[in-house]
C-alpha positions in Angstrom: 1.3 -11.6 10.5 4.3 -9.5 10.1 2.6 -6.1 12.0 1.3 -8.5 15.0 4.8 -9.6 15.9 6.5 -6.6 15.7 4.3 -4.7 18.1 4.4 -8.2 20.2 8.2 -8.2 20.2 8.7 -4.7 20.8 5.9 -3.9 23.2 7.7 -6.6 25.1 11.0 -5.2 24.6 9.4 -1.2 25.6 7.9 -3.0 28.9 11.1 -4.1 30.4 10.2 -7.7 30.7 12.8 -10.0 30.9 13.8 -11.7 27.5 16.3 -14.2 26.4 18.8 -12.9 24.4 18.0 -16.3 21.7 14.5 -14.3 21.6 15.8 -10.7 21.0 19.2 -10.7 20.7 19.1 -7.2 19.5 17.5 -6.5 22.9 20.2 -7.9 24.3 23.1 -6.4 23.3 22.1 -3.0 22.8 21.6 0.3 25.2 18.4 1.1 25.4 18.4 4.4 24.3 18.5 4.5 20.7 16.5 1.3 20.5 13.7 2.2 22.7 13.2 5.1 20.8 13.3 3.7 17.6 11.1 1.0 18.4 8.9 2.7 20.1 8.5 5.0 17.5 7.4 1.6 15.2 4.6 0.6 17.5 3.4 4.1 17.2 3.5 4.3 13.7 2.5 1.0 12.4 -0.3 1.6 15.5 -2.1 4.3 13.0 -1.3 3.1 10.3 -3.1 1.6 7.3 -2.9 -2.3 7.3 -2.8 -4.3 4.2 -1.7 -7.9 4.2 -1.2 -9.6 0.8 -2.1 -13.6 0.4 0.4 -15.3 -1.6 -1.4 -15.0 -4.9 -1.9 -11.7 -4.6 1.5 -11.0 -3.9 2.2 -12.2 -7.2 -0.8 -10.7 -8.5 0.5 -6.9 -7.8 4.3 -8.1 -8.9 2.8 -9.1 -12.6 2.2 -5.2 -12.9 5.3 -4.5 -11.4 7.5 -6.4 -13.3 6.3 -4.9 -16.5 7.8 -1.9 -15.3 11.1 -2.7 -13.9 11.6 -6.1 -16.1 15.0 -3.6 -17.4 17.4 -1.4 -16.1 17.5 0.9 -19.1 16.6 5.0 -18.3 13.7 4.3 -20.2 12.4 1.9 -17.5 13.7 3.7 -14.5 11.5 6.8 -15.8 8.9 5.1 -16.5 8.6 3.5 -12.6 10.0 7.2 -11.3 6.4 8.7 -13.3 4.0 5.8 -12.2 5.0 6.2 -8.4 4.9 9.9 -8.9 1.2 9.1 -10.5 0.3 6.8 -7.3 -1.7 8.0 -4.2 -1.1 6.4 -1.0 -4.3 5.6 1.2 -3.1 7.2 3.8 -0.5 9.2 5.4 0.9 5.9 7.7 0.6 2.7 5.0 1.5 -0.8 6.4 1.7 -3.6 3.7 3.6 -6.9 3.8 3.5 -10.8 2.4 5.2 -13.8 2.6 8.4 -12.7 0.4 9.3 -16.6 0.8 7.1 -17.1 -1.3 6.7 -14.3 -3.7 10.5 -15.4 -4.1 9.3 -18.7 -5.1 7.1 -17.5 -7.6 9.6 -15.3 -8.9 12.4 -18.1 -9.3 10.0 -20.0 -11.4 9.2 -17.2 -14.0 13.2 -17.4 -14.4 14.5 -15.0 -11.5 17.6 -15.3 -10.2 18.1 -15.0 -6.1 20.7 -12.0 -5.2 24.1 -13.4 -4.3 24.0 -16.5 -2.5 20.6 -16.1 -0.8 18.0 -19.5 -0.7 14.7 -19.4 -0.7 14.7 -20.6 2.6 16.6 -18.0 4.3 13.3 -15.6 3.3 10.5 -14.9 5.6 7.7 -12.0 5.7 8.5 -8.7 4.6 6.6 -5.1 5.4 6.8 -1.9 4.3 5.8 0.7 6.0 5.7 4.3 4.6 5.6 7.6 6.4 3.5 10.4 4.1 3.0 12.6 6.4 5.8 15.3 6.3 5.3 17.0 3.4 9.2 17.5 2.2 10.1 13.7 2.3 8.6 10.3 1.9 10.2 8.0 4.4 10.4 4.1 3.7 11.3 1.4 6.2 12.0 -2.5 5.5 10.9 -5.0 8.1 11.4 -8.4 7.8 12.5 -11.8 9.1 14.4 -14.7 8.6 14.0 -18.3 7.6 13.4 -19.4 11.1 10.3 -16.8 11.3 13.0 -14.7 13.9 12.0 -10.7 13.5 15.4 -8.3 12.3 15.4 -4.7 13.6 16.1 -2.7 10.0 19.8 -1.2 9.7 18.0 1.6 8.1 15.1 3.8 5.7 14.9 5.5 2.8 14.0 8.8 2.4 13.0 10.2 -0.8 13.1 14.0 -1.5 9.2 15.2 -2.9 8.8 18.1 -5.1 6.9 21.2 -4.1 3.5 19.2 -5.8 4.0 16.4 -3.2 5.4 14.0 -5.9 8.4 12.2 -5.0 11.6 12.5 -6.9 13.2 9.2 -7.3 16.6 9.9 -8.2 16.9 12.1 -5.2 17.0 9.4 -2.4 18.4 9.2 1.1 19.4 6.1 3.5 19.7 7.5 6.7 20.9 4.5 9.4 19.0 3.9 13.0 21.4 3.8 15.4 21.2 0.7 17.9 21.8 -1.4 14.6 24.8 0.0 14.1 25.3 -0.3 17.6 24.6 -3.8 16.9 26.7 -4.3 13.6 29.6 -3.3 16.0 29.2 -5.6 19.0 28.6 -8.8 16.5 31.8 -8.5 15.2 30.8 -7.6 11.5 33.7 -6.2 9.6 32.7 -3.1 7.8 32.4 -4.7 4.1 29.4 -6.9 5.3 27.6 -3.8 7.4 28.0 -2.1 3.7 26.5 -5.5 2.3 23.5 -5.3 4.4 22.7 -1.6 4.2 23.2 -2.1 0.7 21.0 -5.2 0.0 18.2 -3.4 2.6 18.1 -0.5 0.0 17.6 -2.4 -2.9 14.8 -3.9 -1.3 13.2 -0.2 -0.2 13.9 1.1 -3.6 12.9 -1.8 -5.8 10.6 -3.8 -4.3 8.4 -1.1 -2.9 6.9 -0.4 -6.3 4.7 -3.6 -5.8 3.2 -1.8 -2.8 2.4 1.0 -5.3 1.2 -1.4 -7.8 -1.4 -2.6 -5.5 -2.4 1.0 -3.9 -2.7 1.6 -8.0 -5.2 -1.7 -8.5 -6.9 -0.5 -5.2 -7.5 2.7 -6.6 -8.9 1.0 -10.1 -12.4 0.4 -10.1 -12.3 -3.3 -12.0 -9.0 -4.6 -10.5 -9.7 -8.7 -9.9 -8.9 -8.2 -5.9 -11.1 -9.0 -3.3 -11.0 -7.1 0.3 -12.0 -8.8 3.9 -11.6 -6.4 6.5 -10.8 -8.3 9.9 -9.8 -7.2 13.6 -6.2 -8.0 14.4 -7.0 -9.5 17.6 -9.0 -12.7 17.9 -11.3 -13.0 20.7 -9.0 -15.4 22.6 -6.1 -13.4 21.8 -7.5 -9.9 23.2 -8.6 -12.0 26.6 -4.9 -13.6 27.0 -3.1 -9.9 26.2 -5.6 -8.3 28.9 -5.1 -11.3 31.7 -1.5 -10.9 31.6 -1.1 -7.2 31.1 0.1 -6.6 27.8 -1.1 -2.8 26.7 0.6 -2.5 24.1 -0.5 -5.4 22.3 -4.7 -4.5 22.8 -3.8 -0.7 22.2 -1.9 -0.9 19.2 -3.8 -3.4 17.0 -7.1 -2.9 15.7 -8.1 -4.1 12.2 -6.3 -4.7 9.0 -7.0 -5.3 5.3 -6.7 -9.3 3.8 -6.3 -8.9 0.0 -7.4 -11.9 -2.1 -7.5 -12.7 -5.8 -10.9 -13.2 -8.1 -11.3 -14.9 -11.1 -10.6 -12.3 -13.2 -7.2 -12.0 -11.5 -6.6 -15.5 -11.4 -7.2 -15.5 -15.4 -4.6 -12.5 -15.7 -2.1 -15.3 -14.1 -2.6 -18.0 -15.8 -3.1 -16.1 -19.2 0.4 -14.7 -18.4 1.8 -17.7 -16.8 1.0 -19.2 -20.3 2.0 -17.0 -22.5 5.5 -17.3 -20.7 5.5 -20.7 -21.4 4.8 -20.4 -24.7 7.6 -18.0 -25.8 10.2 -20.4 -23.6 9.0 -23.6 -26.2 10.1 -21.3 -28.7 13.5 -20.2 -27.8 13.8 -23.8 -26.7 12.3 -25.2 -30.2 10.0 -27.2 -28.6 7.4 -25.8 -30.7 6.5 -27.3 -34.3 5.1 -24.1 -36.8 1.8 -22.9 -36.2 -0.6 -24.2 -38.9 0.2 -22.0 -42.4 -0.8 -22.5 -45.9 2.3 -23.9 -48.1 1.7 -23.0 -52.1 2.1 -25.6 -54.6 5.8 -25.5 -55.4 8.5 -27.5 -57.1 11.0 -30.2 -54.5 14.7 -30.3 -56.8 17.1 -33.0 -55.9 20.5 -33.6 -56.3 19.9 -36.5 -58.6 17.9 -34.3 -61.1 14.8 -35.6 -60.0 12.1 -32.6 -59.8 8.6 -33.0 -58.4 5.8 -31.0 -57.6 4.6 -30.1 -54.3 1.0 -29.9 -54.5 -0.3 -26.8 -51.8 -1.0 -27.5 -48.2 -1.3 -26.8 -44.7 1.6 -27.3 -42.3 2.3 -27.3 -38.7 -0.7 -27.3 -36.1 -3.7 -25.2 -34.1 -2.3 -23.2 -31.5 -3.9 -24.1 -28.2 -6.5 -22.1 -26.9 -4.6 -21.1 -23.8 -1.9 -19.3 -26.0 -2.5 -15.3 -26.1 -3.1 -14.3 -29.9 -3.0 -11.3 -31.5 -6.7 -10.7 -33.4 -6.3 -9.2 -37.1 -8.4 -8.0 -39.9 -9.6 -10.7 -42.4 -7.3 -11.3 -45.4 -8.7 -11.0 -49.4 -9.7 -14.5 -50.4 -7.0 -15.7 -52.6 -7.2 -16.1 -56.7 -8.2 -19.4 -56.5 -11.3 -18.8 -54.2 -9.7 -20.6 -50.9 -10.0 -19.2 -47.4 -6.4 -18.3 -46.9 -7.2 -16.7 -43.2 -5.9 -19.6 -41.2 -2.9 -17.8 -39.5 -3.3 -17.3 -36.0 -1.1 -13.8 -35.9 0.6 -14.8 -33.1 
């Protein structure tokens, strides 16, 4: 779990311990100024905050409803994700949530996402956002995450968006304010100032965009029939509170107390596959892997070159769709003239 490392790593890092700079090479190579305080200030924070930790399938679960907002970037879109978030409560003032954004990535690339630049799937680890509600001027957002290789990365930097005097933010009024011992970092690696933009710029996108799943889920949360199903747990295992107290580590047993697990039901698990196969379906059209769903064909006349005219006596064509294909219910139709049931199209 994303939250659990971070106050492992950082507690670590706030105790003066010794660590190898292949273990925290931010640690390493920065003063410890800036990035005491700013890590510090995370334990804190992500100390009373509200925990929710998203399974996989819920992950995707909370990005079906957010996609349907943002599948565009037309003003119409962007206004309507700027009024949901505006509409969406958070549980708290301090809100932790994070997934595997490996695999929400996954998921994504197989409903016909493309990866930003030259990213891999690999290269992906956790992610977790964690957002500050308590000032009552700004909302501040800030992006943690790790690699490939499961290593944790300091954030360059968080988002602050303006709210209005109601408490609603405004999104088009949004502010990236950069933590100092990562530019401190940026510096001492060597990184020429068109990959520091590159990274501050891709972080961004991340707060801005992908934080609307978060609000997707606090939405569902808020729902009373919403297909998700809630285990509260402690943090901590037994074993893992005895080993923090034997050898002294604080931080860990006084930062971490309980968190939210948020699974899928059946219900959601229908949603998914009703909407996994309803993609499906469209793509075997564009594609023209589909033959036409079953229709009535009237009698009509067949001309050929030759001269030769015959008559097509009436009949259906094409087949059933499947059950698992969405359709669209309609009224019934008047039987026709001739007395036959002509209310055999699906109205897909």
């Amino acid at each position: 779990m994303l939250f659990k490392k971070i106050v492992a790593n950082y507690g670590r890092s706030l105790s003066g311990a010794f660590i190898r700079p292949e273990d925290d090479i931010i640690h390493a190579v920065t003063s410890p100024e800036a990035r005491n305080a700013f890590r510090q200030q995370a334990v804190d924070d992500i100390s009373a905050a509200k925990i929710y930790l998203l399974d996989p399938r819920a992950a995707v679960y909370a990005d079906s409803f957010r996609e349907e907002m943002q599948g565009g970037l037309s003003e119409k879109v962007a206004g309507t994700v700027e009024a949901f978030v505006r509409e969406v409560e958070l549980p708290a003032g301090l809100v932790w949530m994070e997934y595997d954004h490996a695999a929400l990535m996954s998921a994504r690339l197989k409903r016909g996402h493309v990866l930003p630049g030259d990213y891999r799937v690999d290269e992906f680890g956790e992610r977790g956002f964690l957002f500050d509600n308590r000032h009552p001027d700004v909302l501040k957002i800030t992006v943690f995450r790790t690699d490939g290789r499961g290593k944790l990365i300091d954030p360059f930097s968080h988002v602050t968006l303006t709210k209005d005097p109601d408490g609603k933010v405004v999104g088009d009024q949004c502010k990236v304010e950069l933590h100092e011992h990562m530019s401190e970092f940026m510096v001492k690696s060597g990184a020429q100032p068109g990959d520091m933009r590159e990274w501050i710029d891709q972080e961004t996108a991340d707060a801005t965009y992908d934080m609307v799943l978060a609000y997707a889920l606090f939405a569902l949360i808020a729902s009373r029939e919403n297909g998700l199903v809630y285990e509260e747990r402690e943090s901590l295992t037994p074993k893992e509170a005895k080993t923090a107290r034997k050898f002294g580590k604080a931080w860990i047993t006084d930062a971490l107390r309980s968190h939210v697990t948020i699974r899928i039901g059946p219900e959601a698990e229908a949603h998914l596959s009703e909407r996994a196969a309803r993609r499906q379906h469209e793509r075997d059209i564009q594609e023209g892997r589909l033959p036409p769903v079953r229709h009535w064909v009237t009698e009509h006349e067949r001309h050929y070159r030759n001269g030769k005219v015959v008559l097509i006596p009436g009949h259906y064509r094409g087949i059933e769709p499947g059950i698992e294909v969405p359709t669209r219910v309609k009224g019934p139709r008047p039987a026709a003239a001739d007395g036959r049931d002509d209310d055999l199209s699906p109205g897909i």
